[in-house]
C-alpha positions as CSV (number, residue, x, y, z in Angstrom):
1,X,83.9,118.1,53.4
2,X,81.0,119.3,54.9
3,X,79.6,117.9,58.1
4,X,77.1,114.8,58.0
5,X,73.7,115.6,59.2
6,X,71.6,113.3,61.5
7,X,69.7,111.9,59.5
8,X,73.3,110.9,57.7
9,X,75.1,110.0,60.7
10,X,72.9,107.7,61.8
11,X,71.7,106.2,58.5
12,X,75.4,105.5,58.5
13,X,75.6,104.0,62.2
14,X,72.7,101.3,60.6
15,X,75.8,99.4,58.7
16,X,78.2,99.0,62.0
17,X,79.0,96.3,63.5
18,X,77.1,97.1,66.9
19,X,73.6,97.4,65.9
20,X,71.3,100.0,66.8
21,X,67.3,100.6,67.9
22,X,66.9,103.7,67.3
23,X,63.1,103.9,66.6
24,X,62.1,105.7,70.0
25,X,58.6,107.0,69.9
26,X,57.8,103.7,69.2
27,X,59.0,102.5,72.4
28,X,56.2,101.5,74.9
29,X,56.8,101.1,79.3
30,X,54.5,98.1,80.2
31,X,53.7,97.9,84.0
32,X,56.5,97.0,86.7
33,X,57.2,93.6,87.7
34,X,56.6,94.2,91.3
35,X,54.0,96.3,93.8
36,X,54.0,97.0,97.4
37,X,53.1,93.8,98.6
38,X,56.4,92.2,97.3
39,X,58.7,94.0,99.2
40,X,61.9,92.5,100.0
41,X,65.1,94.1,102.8
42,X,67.6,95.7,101.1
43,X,70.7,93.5,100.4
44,X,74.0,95.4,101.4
45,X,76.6,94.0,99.6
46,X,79.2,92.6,101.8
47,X,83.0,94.3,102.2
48,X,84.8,92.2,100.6
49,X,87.5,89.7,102.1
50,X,91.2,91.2,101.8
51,X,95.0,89.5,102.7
52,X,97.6,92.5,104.1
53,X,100.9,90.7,103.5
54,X,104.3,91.6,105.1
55,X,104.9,94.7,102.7
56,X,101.5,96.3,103.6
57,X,100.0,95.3,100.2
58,X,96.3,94.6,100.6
59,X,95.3,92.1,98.3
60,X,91.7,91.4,97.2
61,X,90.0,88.6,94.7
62,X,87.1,89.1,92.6
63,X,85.4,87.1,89.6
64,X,83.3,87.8,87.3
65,X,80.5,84.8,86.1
66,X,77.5,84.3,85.2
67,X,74.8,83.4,87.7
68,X,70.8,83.8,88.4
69,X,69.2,86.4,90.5
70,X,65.5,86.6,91.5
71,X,65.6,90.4,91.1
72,X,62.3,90.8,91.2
73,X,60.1,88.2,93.4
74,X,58.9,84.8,91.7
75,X,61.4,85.4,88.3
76,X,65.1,83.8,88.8
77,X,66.8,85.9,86.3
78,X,69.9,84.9,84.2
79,X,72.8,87.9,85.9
80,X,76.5,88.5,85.9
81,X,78.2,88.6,88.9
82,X,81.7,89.6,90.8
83,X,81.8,87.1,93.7
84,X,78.5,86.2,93.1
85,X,75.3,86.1,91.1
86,X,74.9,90.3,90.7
87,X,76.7,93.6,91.6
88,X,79.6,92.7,93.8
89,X,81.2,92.9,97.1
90,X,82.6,96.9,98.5
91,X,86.5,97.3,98.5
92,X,87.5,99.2,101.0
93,X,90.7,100.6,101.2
94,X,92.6,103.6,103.4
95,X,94.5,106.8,101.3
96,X,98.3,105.8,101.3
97,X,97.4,102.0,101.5
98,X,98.7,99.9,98.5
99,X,96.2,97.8,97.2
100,X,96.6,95.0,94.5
101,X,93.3,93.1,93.1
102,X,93.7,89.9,91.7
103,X,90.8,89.5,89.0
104,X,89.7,86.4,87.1
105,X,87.1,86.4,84.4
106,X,84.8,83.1,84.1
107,X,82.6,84.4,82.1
108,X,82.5,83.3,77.9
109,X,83.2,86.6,76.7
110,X,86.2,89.4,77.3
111,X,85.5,92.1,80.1
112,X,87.4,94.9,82.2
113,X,87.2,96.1,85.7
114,X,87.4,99.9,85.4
115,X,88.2,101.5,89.0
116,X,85.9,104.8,88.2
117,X,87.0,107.5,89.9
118,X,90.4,106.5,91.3
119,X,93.7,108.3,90.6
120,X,96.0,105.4,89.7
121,X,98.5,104.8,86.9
122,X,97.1,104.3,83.0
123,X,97.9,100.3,83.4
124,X,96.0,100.0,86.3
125,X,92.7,101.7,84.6
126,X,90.6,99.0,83.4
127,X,89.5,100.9,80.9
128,X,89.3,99.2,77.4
129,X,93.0,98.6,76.8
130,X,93.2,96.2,79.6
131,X,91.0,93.7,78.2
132,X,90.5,89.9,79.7
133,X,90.0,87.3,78.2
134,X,87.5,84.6,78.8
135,X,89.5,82.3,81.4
136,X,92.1,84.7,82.1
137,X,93.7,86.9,85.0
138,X,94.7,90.3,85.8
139,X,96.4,91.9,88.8
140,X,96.6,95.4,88.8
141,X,98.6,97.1,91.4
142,X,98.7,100.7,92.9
143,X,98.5,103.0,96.0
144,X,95.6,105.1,97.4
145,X,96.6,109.1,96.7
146,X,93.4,110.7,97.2
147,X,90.8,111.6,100.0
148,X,88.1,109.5,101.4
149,X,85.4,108.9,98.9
150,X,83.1,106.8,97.0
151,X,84.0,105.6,94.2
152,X,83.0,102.1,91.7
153,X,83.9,99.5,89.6
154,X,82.6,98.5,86.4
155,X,83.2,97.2,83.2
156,X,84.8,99.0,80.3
157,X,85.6,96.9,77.3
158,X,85.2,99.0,74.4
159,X,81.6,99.0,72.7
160,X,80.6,96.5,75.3
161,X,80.2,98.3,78.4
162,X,76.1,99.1,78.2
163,X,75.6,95.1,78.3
164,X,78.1,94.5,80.6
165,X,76.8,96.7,83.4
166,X,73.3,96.1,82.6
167,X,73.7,92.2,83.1
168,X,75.0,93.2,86.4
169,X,78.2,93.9,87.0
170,X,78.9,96.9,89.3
171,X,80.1,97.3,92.8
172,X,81.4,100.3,95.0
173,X,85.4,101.4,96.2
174,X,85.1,103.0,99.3
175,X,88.1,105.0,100.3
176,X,88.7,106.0,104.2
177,X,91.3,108.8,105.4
178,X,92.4,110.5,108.4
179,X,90.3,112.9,108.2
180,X,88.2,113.3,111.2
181,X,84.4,113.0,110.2
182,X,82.7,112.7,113.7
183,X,78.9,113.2,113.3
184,X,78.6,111.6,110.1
185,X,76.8,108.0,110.7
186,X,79.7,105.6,110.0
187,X,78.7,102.0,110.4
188,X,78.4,100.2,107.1
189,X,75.5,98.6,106.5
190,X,73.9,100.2,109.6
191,X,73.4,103.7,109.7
192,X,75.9,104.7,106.6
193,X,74.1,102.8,103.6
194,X,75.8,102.1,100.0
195,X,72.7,102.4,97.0
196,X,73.6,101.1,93.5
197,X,70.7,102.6,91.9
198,X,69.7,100.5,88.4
199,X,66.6,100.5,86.2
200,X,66.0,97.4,84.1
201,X,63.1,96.4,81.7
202,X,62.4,92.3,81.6
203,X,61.0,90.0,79.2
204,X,58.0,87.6,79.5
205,X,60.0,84.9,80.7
206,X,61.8,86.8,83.3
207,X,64.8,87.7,81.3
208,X,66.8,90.8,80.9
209,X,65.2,92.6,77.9
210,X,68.0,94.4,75.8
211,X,66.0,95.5,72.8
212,X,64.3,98.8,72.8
213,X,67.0,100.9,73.1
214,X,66.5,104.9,72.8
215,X,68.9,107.5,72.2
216,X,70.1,107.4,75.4
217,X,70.3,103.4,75.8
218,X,68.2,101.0,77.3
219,X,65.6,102.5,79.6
220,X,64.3,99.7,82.2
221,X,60.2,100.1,83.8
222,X,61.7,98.5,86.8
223,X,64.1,99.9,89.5
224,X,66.2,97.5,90.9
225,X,68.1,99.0,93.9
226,X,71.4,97.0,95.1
227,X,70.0,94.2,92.7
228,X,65.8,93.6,93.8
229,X,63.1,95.6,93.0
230,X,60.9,96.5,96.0
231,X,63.3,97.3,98.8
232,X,63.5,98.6,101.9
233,X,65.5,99.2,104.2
234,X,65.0,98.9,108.2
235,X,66.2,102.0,110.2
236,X,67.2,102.2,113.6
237,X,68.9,105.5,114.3
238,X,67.9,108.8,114.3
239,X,70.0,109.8,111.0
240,X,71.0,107.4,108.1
241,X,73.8,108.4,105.3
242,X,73.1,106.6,102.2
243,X,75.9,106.4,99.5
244,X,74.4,106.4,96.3
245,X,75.6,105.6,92.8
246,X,73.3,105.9,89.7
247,X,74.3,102.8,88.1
248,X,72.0,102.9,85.0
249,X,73.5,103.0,81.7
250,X,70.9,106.0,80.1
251,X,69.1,106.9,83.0
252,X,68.9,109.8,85.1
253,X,67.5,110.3,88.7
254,X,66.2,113.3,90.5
255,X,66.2,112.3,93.9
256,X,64.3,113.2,97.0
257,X,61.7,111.9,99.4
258,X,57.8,111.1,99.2
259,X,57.5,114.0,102.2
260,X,59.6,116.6,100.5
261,X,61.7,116.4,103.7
262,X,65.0,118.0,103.5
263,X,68.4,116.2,103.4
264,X,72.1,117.2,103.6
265,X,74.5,116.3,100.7
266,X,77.6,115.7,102.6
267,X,79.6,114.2,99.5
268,X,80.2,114.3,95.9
269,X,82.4,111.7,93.5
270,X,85.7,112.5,94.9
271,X,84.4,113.4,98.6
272,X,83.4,115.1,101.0
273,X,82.1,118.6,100.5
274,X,83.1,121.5,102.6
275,X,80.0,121.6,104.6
276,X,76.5,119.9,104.4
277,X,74.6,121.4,102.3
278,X,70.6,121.5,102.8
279,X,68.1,120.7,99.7
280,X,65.2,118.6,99.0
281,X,66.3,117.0,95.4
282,X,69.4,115.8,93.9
283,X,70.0,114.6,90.2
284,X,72.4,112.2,89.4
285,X,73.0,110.8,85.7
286,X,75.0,107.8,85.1
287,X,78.1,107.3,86.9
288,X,77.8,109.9,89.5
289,X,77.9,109.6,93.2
290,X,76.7,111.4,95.8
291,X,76.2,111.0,99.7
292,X,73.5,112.2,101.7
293,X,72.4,112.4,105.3
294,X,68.7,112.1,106.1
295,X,67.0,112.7,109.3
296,X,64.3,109.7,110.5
297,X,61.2,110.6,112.4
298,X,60.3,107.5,114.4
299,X,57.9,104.9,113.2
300,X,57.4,107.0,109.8
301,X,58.4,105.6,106.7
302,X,59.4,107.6,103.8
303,X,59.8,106.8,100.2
304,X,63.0,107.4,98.6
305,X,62.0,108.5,95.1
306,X,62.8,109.7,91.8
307,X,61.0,112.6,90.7
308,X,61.0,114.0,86.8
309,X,64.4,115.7,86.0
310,X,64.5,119.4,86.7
311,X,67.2,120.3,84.8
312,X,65.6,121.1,81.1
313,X,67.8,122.9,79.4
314,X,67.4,122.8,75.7
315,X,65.1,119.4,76.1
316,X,62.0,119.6,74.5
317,X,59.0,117.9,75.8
318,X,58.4,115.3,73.5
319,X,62.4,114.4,73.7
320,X,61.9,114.6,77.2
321,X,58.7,112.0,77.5
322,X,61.4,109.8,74.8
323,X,64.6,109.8,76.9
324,X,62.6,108.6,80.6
325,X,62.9,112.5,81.8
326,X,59.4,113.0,83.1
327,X,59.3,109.0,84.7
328,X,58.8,108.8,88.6
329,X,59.9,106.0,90.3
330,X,59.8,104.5,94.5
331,X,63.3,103.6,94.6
332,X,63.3,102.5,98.2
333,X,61.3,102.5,101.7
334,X,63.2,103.5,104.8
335,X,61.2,102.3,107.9
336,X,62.5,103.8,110.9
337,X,61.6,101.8,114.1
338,X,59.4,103.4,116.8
339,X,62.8,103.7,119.0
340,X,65.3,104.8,117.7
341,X,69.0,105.1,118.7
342,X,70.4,108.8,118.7
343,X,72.9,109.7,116.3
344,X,75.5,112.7,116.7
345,X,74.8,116.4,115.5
346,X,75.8,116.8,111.8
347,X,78.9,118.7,111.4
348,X,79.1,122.2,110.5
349,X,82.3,121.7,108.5
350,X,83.2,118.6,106.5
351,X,86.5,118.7,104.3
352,X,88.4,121.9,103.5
353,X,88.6,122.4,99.9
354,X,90.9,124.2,98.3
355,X,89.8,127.7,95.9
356,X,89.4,126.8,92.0
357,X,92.1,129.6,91.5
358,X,92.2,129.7,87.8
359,X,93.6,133.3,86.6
360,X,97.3,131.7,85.7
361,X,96.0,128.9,83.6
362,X,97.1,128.8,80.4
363,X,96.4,125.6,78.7
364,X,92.8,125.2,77.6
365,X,90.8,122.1,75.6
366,X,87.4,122.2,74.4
367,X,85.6,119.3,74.6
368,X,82.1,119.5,72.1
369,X,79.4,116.5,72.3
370,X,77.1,115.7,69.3
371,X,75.7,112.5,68.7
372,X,78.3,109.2,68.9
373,X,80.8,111.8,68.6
374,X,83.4,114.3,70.3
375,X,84.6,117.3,68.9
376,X,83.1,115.5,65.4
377,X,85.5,112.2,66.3
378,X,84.4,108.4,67.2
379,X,86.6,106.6,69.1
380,X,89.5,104.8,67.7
381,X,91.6,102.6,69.7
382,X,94.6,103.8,67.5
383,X,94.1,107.2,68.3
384,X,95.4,109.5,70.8
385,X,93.2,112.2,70.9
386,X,96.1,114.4,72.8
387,X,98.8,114.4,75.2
388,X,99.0,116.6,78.5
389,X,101.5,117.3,80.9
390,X,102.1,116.0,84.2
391,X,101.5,118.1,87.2
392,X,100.1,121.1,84.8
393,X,96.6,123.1,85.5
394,X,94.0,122.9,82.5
395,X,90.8,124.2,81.8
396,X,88.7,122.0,79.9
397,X,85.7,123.5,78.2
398,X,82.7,120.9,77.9
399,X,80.0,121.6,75.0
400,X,76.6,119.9,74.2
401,X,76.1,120.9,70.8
402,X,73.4,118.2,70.6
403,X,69.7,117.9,71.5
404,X,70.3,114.6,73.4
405,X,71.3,114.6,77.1
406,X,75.1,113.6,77.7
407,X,77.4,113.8,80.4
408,X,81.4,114.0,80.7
409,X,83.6,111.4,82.4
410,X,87.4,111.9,82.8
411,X,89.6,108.9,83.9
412,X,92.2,109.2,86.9
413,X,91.3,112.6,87.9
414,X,89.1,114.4,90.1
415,X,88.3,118.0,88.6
416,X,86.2,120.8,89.9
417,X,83.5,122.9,88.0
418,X,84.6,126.5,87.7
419,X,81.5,127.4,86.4
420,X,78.3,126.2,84.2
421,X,77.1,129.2,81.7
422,X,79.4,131.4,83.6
423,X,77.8,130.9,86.9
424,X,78.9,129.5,89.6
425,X,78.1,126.0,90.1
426,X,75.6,125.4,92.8
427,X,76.8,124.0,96.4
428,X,76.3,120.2,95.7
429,X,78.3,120.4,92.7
430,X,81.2,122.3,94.2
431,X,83.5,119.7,95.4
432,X,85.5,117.3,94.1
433,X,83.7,115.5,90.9
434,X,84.7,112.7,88.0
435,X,81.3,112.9,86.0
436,X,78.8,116.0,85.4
437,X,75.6,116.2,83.7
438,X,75.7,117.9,80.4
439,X,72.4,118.7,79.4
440,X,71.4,120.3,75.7
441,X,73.1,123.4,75.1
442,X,75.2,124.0,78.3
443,X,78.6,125.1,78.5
444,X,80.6,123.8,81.6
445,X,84.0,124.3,82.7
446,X,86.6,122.3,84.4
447,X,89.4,122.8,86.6
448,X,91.6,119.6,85.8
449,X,95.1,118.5,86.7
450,X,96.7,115.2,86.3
451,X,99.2,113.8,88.5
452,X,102.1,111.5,89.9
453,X,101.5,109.0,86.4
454,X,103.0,109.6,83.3
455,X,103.0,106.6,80.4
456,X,104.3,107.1,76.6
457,X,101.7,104.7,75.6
458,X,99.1,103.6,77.6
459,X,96.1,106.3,77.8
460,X,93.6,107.5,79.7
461,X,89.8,108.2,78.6
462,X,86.9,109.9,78.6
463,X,83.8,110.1,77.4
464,X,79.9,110.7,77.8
465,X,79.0,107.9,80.6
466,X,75.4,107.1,79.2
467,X,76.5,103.9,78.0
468,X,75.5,103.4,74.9
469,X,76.7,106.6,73.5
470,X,80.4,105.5,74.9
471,X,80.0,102.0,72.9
472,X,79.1,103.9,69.6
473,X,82.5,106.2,69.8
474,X,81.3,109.4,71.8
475,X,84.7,108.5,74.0
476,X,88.2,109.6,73.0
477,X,91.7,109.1,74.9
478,X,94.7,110.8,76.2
479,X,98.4,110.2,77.5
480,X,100.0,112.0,80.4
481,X,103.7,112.7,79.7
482,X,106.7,113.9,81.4
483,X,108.3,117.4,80.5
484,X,109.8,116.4,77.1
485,X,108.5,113.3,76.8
486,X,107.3,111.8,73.6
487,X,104.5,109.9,72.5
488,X,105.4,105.8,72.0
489,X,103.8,104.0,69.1
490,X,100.4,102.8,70.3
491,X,98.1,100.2,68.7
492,X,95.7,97.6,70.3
493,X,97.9,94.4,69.7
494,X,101.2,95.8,71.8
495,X,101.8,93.7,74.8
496,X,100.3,94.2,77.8
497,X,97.0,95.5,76.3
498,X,95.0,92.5,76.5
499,X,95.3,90.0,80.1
500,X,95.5,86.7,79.9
């Protein structure tokens, strides 16, 4: 059978369940809900509480509900909430520390708490086998193997996830280590800032608007950064290392400053890179991570912004204008005080990274993305996609066949880019990374290997992280086995899938 075009595809998306808008040039942007004059401090979310009982386990709480947030000033808007009205608190946990989170879901519908980015066993994931119900409780449990980082959580129940995270639910896992990082600013909340950077679009009344969507989701007029619009943030040190997650479902963000000034990426998803690297932009698409450190002139204020994405490949310029590509944004003001308090020398060296040596790999997977789908599949919950080996070296091949931006998230593992269109892959994306920006056309390749967890029947995912193409099926999944271990039968209503 030959394949379905487009125009098929998605005449034949019109009669799913999940209904879609997908009418984009018809979209319009009204104004933002905010200006200058409604500026508001930056909220830091708080580290959240934690219990260390006799074994060492650390033990936090967190609940999701409902709540309202005047996210921008003068409009209380309906939210979602862990441990309060919108986003939630930052875990914080050290590498070889076992941590246990005890989860309850209050709100009317069933939900997940993915852990993006952390290595962990398949029943610890979050992802959308672990699903809990409205009322119920889950307590995953596992210990920290990996190096200091920053990672998120978010939900992850399956065709679901868009809505979820755009109603607010979203918070940051910061992991510590004992590796020595003296010069990097360090005081959370003070000099060493965490940035969940959202965009949202609202409604007359004030409410989240969740119509409109284009082909890469919703696509918000407003940028709401750690849950208002119009922040900023006081400064009273010399340098200030912001942490910063693009936590927009479709979006993506080129990031730099009003100035032009240069900055130093100092981190990626999985951590630090091997030494700062100097550059005036940084792109980030949904679900990546990066950290940067950012020198302050005194009493000067500077405009953290988004700037239209550089990276075009195969985008063409009325696609672009469509999919928010060309859209600046003020994301936030940093407003250094006339004194400011001096900070230590960036280090020349950061993390030592191991080489990508990939000459012996034998084992090889090639991932394409069109449309909903990968490698021509829509998720099925049924379905392993494949199996892999424990403690095995891979290459996986990523492909966007498709004239649509995607990217390419991989549960439990960090992986490295060998190379994108069999070039190297530029400093700030050669550490340690769990999501990469696919744009039209590219070719990228991964250095992957999975590790410590094996399950028969419990998988892993991974998918494109624009949010709404992972609720319409572009997401597949994956066990990791033992030498000779088989597959276990695996359908949605075994025990243990669903928390209550």
């Amino acid at each position: 059978m030959p394949a379905p075009s487009r125009r098929q595809f998605l005449f034949g998306l019109a009669a799913a369940p999940v209904a879609l808008s997908l009418s984009c040039s018809n979209v319009t942007t009204p104004a933002p809900r905010w200006d200058a004059g409604t500026s508001r401090p930056l909220p830091i979310p708080p580290l959240a509480d934690s219990t260390v009982d006799r074994d060492g386990i650390r033990t936090f709480r967190l609940r999701a509900a409902p709540g309202v947030t005047p996210m921008v000033v003068g409009t209380n808007t309906p939210t979602w909430g862990y441990n309060g009205s919108i986003l939630g608190p930052t875990l914080r946990a050290r590498s070889g520390e076992t941590v246990c989170v005890q989860f309850d879901n209050a709100l009317s519908v069933p939900t997940t708490v993915h852990w993006h980015g952390m290595h962990l066993p398949a029943r610890c994931d979050g992802g959308p086998h672990q699903t809990v119900q409205p009322g119920g409780h889950w307590e995953p449990t596992w210990t920290v193997r990996q190096p200091a980082a920053t990672l998120w959580y978010h939900p992850h129940p399956h065709g679901e996830t868009e809505k979820h995270i755009y109603r607010g639910l979203a918070g940051l896992f910061i992991i510590d280590d004992d590796h020595p990082s003296a010069g990097l600013p360090g005081d959370y909340g003070v000099d060493d800032i965490p940035l969940i950077i959202q965009d949202r679009r609202f409604t007359d009344t004030g409410a989240l608007d969740e119509s409109d969507r284009t082909d890469v989701g919703l696509l918000g007029n407003t940028i709401v950064t750690n849950g208002i619009a119009g922040a900023y943030l006081p400064v009273r040190s010399e340098r200030v290392r912001l942490r910063i997650l693009n936590g927009s479902g479709g979006r993506l963000y080129n990031l730099g400053f009003g100035d032009d000034r240069e900055f130093h990426v100092v981190g990626s998803d999985g951590g630090l890179l091997s030494t700062p690297v100097p550059i005036s932009r940084i792109q980030l698409s949904p679900g990546e991570r990066v950290e940067i450190v950012v020198d302050m002139r005194s009493g000067e204020p500077v405009s953290l912004r988004s700037f239209p994405i550089a990276n075009r490949a195969g985008l063409k310029p009325a696609e672009a204008a469509r999919f928010g590509i060309d859209d600046t944004f003020h994301i936030l003001e940093l407003r250094p005080e006339r004194i400011l308090r001096p900070s230590a020398a960036l280090p020349s060296r950061l993390a030592d990274l191991p080489a990508t040596d990939t000459a012996q790999v034998g084992l090889q997977r090639s991932f394409d993305l069109q449309w909903f789908m990968i490698n021509k599949n829509r998720m099925d919950m049924n379905r392993i996609d494949f199996s892999t080996t424990v403690d095995v070296d891979e290459i996986w091949t990523v492909r966007n066949v498709d004239n649509w931006p995607h990217n390419f998230h991989v549960h439990d593992v960090q992986f490295r880019i060998i190379d994108i269109d069999g070039s190297p892959p530029p400093a700030e994306l050669a550490g340690y990374k769990d999501t990469v920006y696919a744009p039209p056309g590219q070719r990228i390749r991964l250095a992957i290997r999975f590790a410590d967890y094996t399950d028969a029947a419990l998988p892993y995912m991974y998918h494109c992280h624009l949010a709404m193409h992972e609720d319409q099926g572009m997401m597949g999944q994956f066990l990791v086995l033992a030498p000779g271990q088989e597959q276990a039968p695996m359908t949605m209503d075994m025990p243990g899938h669903a928390m209550r």
